[in-house]
N, C-alpha and C positions, 0 to 999 in steps of 0.2 A: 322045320317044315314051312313051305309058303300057304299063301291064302289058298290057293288051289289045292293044296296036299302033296306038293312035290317035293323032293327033299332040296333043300339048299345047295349040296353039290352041284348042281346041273345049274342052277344060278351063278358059282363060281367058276364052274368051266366054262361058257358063255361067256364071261366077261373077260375070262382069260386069252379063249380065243379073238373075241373083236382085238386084245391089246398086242395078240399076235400077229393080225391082217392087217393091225396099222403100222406096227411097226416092221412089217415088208412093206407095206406102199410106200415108206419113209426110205427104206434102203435102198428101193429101186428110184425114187426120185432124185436121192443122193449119189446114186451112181448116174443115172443119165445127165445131173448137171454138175457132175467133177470130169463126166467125158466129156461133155460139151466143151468146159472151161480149160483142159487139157487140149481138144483141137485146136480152139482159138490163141492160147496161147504160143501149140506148137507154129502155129500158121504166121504167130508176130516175130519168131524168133529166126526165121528164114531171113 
């Protein structure tokens, strides 16, 4: 139980999700700069 009297599950889901939402803002930042990095490259190989 926390201070408030909440059970501790809801603390570990919580933390589970934020490590969920970072780890898509990390996937979509990793794909928008390996698309990027695949333009510029298709673009030097012409």
């Amino acid at each position: 139980m926390s201070a408030q009297g909440e059970p501790r599950s809801t603390d570990a889901q919580s933390v589970r999700l934020r490590w969920l939402g970072r780890a898509a803002v990390v996937a979509i930042a990793l794909w928008f700069s390996a698309d990027g990095l695949r333009g510029m490259w298709s673009g030097a190989a012409r």
